[in-house]
C-alpha positions as CSV (number, residue, x, y, z in Angstrom):
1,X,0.0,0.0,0.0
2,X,1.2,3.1,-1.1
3,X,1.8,6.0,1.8
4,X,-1.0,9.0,1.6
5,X,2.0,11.1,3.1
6,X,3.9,10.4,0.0
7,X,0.6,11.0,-2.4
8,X,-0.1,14.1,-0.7
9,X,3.7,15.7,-0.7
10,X,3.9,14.6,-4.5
11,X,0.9,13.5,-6.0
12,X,2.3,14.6,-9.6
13,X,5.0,12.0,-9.0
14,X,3.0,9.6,-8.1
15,X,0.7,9.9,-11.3
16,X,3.5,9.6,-13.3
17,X,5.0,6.2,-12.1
18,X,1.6,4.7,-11.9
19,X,1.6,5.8,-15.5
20,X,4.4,3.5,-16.8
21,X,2.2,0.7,-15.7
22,X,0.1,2.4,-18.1
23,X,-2.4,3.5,-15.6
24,X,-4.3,6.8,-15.5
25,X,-4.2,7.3,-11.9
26,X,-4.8,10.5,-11.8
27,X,-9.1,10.1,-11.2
28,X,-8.3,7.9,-8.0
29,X,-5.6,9.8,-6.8
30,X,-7.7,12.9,-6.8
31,X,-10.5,11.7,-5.2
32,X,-7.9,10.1,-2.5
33,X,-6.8,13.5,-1.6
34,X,-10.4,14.9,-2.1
35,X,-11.9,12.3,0.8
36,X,-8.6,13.2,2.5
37,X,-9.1,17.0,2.6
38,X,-12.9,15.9,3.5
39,X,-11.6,13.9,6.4
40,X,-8.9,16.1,7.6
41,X,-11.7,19.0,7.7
42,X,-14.0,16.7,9.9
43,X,-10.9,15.5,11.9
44,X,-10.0,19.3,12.6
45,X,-13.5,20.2,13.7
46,X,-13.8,16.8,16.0
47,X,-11.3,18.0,17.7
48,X,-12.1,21.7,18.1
49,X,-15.4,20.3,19.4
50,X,-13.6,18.3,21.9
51,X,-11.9,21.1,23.7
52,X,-14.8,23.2,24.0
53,X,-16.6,20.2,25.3
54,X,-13.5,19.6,27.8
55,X,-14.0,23.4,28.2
56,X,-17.6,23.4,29.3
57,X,-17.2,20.5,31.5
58,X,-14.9,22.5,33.9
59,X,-16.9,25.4,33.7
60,X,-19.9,22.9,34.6
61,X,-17.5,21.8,37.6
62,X,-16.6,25.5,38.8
63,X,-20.3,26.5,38.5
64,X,-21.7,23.5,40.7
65,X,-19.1,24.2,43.1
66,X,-20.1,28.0,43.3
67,X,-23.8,27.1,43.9
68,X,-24.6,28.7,40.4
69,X,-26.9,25.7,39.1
70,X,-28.8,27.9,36.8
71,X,-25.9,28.7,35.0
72,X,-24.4,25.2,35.1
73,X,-27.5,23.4,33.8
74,X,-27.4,26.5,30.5
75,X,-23.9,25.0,29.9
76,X,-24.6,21.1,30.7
77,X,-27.3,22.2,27.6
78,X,-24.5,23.4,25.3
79,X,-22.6,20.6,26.0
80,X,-25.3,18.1,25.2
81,X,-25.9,19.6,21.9
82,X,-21.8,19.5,21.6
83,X,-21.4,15.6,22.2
84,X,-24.5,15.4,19.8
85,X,-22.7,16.7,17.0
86,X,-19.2,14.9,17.8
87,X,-21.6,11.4,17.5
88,X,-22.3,12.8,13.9
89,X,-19.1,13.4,13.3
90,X,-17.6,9.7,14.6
91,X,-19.8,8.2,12.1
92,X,-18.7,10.6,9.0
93,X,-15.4,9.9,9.9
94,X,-15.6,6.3,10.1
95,X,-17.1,6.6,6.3
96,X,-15.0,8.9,5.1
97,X,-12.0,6.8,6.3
98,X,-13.2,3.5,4.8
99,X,-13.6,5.1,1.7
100,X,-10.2,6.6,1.9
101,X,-8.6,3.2,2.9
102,X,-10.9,1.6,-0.2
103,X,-8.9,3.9,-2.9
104,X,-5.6,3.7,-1.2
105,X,-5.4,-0.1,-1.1
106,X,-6.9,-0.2,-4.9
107,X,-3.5,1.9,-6.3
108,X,-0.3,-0.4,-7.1
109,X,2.7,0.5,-6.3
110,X,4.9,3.0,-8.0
111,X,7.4,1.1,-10.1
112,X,11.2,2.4,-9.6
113,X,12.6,5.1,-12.0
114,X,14.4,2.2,-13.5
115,X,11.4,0.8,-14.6
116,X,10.4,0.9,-18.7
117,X,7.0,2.0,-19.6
118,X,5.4,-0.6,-21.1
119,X,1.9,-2.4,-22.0
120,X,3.0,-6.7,-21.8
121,X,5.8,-9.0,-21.9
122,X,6.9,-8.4,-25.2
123,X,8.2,-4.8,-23.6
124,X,10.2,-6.4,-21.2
125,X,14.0,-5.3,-21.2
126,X,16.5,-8.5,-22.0
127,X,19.4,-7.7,-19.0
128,X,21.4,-10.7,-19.3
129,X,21.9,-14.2,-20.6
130,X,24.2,-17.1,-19.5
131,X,24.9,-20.1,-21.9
132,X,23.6,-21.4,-24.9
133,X,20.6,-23.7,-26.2
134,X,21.6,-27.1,-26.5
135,X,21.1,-29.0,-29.7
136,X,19.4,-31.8,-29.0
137,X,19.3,-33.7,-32.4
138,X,16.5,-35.9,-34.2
139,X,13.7,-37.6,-32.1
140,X,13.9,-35.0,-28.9
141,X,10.2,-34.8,-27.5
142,X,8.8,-32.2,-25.0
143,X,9.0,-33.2,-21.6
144,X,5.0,-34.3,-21.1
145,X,6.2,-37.4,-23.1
146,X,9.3,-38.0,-21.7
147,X,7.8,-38.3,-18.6
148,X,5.5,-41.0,-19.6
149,X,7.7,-42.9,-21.6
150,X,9.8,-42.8,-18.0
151,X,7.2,-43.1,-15.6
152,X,8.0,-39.8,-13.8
153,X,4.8,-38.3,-13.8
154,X,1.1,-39.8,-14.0
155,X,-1.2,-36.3,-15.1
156,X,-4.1,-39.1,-15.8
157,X,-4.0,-40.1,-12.3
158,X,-3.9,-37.0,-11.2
159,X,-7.0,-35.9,-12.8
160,X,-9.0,-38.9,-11.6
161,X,-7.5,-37.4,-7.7
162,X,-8.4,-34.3,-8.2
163,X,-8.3,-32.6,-11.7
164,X,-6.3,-31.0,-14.5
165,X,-3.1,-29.2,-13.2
166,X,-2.5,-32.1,-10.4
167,X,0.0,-34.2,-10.8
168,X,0.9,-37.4,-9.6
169,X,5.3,-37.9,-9.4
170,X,6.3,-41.3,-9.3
171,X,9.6,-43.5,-9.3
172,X,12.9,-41.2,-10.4
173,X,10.3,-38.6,-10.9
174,X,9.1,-38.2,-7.4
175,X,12.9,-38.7,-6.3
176,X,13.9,-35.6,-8.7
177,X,11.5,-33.3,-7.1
178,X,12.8,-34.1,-3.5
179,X,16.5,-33.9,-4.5
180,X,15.9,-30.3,-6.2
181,X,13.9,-28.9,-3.2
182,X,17.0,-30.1,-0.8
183,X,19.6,-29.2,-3.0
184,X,17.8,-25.3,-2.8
185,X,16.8,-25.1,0.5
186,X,20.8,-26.5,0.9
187,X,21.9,-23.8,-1.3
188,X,20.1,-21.0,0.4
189,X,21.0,-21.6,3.8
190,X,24.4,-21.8,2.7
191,X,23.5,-18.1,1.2
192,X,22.3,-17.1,5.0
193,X,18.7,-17.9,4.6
194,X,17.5,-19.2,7.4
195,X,14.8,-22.1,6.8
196,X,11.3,-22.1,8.1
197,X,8.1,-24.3,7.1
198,X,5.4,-22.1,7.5
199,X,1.6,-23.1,7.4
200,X,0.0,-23.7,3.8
201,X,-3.2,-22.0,4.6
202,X,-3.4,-18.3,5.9
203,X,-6.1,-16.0,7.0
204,X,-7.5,-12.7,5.4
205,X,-4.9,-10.5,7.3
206,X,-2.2,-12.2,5.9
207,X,-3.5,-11.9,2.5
208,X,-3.8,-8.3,2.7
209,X,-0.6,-8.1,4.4
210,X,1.8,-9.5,1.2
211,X,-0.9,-7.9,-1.5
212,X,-2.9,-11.0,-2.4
213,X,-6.0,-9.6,-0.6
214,X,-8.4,-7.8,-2.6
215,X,-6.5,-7.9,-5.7
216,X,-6.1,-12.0,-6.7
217,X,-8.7,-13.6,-4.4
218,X,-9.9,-15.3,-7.2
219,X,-6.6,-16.5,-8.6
220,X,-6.8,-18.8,-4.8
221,X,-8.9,-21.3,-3.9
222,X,-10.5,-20.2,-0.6
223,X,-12.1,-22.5,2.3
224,X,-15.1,-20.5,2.4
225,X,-16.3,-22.2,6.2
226,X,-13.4,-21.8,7.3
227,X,-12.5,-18.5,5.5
228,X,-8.7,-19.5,4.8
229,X,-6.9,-19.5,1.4
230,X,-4.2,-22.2,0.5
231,X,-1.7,-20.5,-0.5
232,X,-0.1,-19.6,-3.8
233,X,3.6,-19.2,-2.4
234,X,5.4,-19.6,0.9
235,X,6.5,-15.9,0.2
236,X,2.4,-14.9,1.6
237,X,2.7,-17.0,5.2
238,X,6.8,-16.5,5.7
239,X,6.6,-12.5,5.2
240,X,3.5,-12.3,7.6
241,X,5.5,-13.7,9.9
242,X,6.8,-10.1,11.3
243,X,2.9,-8.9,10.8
244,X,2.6,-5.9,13.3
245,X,6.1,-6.1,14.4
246,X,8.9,-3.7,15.3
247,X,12.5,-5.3,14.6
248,X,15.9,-3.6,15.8
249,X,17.5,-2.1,12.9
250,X,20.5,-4.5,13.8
251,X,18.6,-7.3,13.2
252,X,18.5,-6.0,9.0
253,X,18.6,-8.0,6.7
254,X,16.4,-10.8,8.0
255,X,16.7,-13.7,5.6
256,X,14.8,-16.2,4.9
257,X,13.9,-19.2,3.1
258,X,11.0,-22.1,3.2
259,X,9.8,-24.8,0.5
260,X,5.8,-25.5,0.4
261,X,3.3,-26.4,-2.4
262,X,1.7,-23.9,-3.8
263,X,-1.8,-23.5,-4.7
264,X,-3.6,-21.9,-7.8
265,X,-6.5,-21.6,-9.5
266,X,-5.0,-19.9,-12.8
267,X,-8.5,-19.3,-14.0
268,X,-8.7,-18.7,-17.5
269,X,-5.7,-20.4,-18.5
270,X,-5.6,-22.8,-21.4
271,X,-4.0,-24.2,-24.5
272,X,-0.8,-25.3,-25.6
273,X,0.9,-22.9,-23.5
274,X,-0.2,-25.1,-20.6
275,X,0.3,-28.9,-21.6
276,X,2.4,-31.1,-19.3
277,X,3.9,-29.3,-16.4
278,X,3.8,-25.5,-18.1
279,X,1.2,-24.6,-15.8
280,X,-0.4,-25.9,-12.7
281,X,-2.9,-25.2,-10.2
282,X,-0.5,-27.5,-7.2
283,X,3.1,-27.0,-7.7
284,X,6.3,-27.3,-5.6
285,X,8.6,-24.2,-5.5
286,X,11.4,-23.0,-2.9
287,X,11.2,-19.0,-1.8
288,X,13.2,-16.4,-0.2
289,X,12.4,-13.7,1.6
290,X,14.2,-10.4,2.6
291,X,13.4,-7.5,5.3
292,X,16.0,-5.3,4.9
293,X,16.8,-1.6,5.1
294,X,15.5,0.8,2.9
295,X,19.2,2.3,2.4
296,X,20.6,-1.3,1.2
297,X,17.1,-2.8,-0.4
298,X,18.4,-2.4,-4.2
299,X,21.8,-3.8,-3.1
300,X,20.4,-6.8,-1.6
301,X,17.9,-7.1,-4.5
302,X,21.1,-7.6,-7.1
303,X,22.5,-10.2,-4.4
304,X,19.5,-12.2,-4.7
305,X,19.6,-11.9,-8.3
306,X,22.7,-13.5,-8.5
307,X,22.3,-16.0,-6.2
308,X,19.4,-17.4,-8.3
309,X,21.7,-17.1,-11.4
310,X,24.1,-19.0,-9.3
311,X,21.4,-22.0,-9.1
312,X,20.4,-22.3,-12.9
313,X,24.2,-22.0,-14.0
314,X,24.9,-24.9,-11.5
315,X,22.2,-26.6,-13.1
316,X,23.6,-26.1,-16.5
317,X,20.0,-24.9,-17.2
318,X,20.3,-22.1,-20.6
319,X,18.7,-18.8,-19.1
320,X,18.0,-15.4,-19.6
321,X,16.9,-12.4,-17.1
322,X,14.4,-9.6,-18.1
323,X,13.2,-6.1,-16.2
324,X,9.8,-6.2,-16.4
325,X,8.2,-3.1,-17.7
326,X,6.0,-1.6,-15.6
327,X,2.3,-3.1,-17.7
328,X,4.1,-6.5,-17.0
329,X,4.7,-5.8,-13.0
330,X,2.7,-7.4,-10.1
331,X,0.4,-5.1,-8.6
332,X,2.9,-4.7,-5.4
333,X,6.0,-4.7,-7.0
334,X,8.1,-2.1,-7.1
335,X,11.0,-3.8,-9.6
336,X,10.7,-7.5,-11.0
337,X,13.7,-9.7,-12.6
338,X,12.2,-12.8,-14.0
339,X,14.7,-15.7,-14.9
340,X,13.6,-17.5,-18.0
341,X,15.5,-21.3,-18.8
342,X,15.5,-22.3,-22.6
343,X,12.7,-25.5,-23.0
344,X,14.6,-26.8,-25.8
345,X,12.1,-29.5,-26.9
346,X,9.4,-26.9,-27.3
347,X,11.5,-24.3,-28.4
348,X,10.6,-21.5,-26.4
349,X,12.0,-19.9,-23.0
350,X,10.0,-20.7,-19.3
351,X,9.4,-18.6,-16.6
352,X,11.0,-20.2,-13.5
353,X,11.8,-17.3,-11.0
354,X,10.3,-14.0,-10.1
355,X,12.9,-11.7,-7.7
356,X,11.0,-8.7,-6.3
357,X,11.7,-5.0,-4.3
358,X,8.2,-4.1,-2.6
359,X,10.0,-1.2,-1.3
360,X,7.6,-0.1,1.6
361,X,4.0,-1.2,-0.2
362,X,4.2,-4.8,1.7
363,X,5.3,-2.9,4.9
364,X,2.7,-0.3,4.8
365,X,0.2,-2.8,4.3
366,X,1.8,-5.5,7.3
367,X,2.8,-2.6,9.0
368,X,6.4,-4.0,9.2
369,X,9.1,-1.4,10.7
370,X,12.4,-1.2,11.8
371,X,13.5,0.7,14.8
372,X,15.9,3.4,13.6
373,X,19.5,3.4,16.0
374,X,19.9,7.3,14.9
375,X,16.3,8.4,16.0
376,X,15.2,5.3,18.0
377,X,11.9,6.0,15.8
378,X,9.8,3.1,13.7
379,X,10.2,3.1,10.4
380,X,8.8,1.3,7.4
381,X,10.9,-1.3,6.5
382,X,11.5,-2.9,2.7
383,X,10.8,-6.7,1.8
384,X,11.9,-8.5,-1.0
385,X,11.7,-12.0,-2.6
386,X,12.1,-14.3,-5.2
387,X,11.9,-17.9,-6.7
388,X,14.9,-20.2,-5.5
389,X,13.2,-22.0,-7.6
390,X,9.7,-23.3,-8.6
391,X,10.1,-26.3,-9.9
392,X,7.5,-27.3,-12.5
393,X,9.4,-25.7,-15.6
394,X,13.2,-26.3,-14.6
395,X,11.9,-30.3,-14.5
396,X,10.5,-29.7,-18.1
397,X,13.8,-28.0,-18.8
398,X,16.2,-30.4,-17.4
399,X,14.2,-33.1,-18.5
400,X,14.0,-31.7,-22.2
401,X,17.4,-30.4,-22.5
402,X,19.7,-33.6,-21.3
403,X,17.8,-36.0,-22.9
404,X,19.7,-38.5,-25.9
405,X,19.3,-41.9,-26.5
406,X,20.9,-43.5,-23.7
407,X,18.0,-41.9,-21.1
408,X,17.7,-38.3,-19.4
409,X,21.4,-37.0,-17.7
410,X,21.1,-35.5,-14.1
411,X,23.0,-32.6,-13.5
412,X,26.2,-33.4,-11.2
413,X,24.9,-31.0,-8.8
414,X,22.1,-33.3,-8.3
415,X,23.4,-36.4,-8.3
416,X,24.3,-36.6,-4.2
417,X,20.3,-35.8,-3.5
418,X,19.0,-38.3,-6.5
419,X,21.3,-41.1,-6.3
420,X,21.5,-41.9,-9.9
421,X,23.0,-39.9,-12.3
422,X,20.8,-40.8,-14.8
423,X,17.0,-41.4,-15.5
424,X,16.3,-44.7,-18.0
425,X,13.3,-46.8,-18.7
């Protein structure tokens, strides 16, 4: 959630960066700071009308106390007719501050001045790419029959559980997915991550909290009895974790990292694009999170960059890094690298990672400060994460890129966590 300080001190500026997510803000920001002059107007006169009734009550007080009950029953008079109109003005306030709240949490944040203008993906800015596409040869296959020729994955199965986008891992399959999430959750506590396993369900306030909550409820399948969501990534449940807290600047950065299914509904989605493990609505994926210090946030953002780099080079997985453009951007980020690996069966790249700055819009809304050592004051602090990794689409990209004739090659990396170095019939 954006800060109405910041919208009122530069509501020009603010215009302006929601405009690279090409956005005309400018309607809702000026009926923000209309219902805030409104309210500030209402909270000036509350109170003006409290001190004149804190006024009349000791001149009530002195009155009684004189004998002078006459006079003292004129002012109790005035002072009915004063709490009468404070009464009116509790419940405008109360309205005039939901609707304020109501077009504050609707705004995205502003994207950094780094950020490209943009409408979709295709104006998404190419930053970097490591190694090459491997050539695979005749009689490669995407990975949705590799994995049934191999007897990694059942989809039927999973459909006859629960439904499209469920699938069942078996044999060497199953044993792939566990050695990946160790070998990340090894590789990120070796970073300074320190692991948690946070619940897979959370509660309105936490979806709020991380951004979820009103603007993808229906991208999450909800418990309506029970009114939980499951979540769609361990970043939702492990950032709530310092919900309404005050940490010691000291304690900056805190890192940390947690693996957990993920859950979602990825309504609307359909086609080619989706076959196999391309999309799903219950996938496996490692995070990590960052609280860290406004001062060092874009510092610690390249840092995690990197360190997801580090696991897709180690992987020998073909990638690439974009800077999203601001049409592309997730409603509370600030600045987005995606990783993309090369899916060289298919022939096109796969988004595997998202690494996010939130700046203060996560904070705001979780009300997650820092206390400052120079002023001993809260202060907003900034979170960050990113994908180390989802797993769905660097399976179909390992599995697709080392396969030959002699069976599917696991990465060297991997082989300690699988036990075989190499998947065959």
């Amino acid at each position: 959630m954006l800060q109405l300080t910041t919208i009122r001190q530069d509501a020009e500026g603010v215009i302006a960066a929601l405009g690279k997510r090409q956005l005309d803000a400018r309607p809702a920001v000026e009926a923000l700071l209309a219902l805030n002059e409104q309210r500030r107007h209402l909270q000036a006169e509350t109170e003006n009308q409290q001190a004149e009734a804190n006024r009349l009550a000791k001149a009530i007080g002195v009155l009684f106390r004189e004998g002078k009950a006459s006079e003292a029953d004129a002012l109790k008079v005035q002072s009915a007719a004063i709490k009468e109109r404070m009464s009116e003005l509790a419940a405008d306030l109360y309205r005039l501050e939901e609707q304020e709240r109501a077009q504050l949490v609707a705004l995205p944040n502003t994207p950094h001045v780094s950020v490209a203008s943009g409408k979709s993906a295709e104006d998404n800015e190419v930053v970097r790419t490591w190694g090459s596409a491997p050539n695979l040869g005749e009689g490669h296959v995407p990975h949705w029959e590799l994995t049934e020729r191999y007897k990694l994955i059942d989809f039927e199965r999973g459909v006859k559980i629960t439904g499209a986008g469920f699938p069942v891992y078996t044999g060497q399959g199953a044993r792939l997915q566990r050695a990946l999430i160790q070998f990340f959750l090894d590789r990120n506590t070796a970073a300074g991550y320190m692991e948690v396993q946070p619940p897979h369900f959370i509660n309105e306030a936490s979806g709020f909290g991380t951004g979820q909550l009103p603007d993808k409820e229906g991208q999450m399948y909800h418990m309506t009895e029970d009114n939980l969501y499951a979540i769609p990534t361990a970043e939702v449940p492990v950032t709530n974790l310092l919900r309404d807290e005050i940490v010691a600047e000291a304690d900056l950065p805190i890192k940390m990292t947690a693996y957990s299914p993920c859950f979602r509904r990825e309504a609307g989605s359909y086609g080619k694009d989706v076959r196999g493990l391309n999309r799903l609505h219950q996938f496996d994926k490692v995070e990590i999170v960052c609280v860290e210090h406004p001062s060092k946030s874009y510092d610690r953002l390249e840092e995690m960059v990197a360190h997801v780099a580090g696991l897709l080079e180690d992987l020998g997985l073909h990638y690439r890094i974009l800077r999203l453009c601001g049409g592309d951007m997730g409603f509370t980020s600030a600045l987005t690298y995606d990783f993309e690996v090369w899916s060289a069966a298919q022939e096109r790249w796969l988004e595997v990672s998202s690494v996010s700055n939130f700046e203060t819009f996560q904070a705001n809304r979780l009300m997650l400060r820092y206390r400052s050592t120079e002023d001993q004051k809260p202060h907003l602090a900034h979170t960050l994460n990113g994908s180390a990794l989802a797993l769905p689409r660097v399976v179909a990209a390992l599995l697709e890129n080392n396969q030959g004739p002699e069976g599917i090659v696991i990465p060297e990396v991997l082989r300690p966590y699988t036990g075989f170095d190499r998947i065959t019939a």
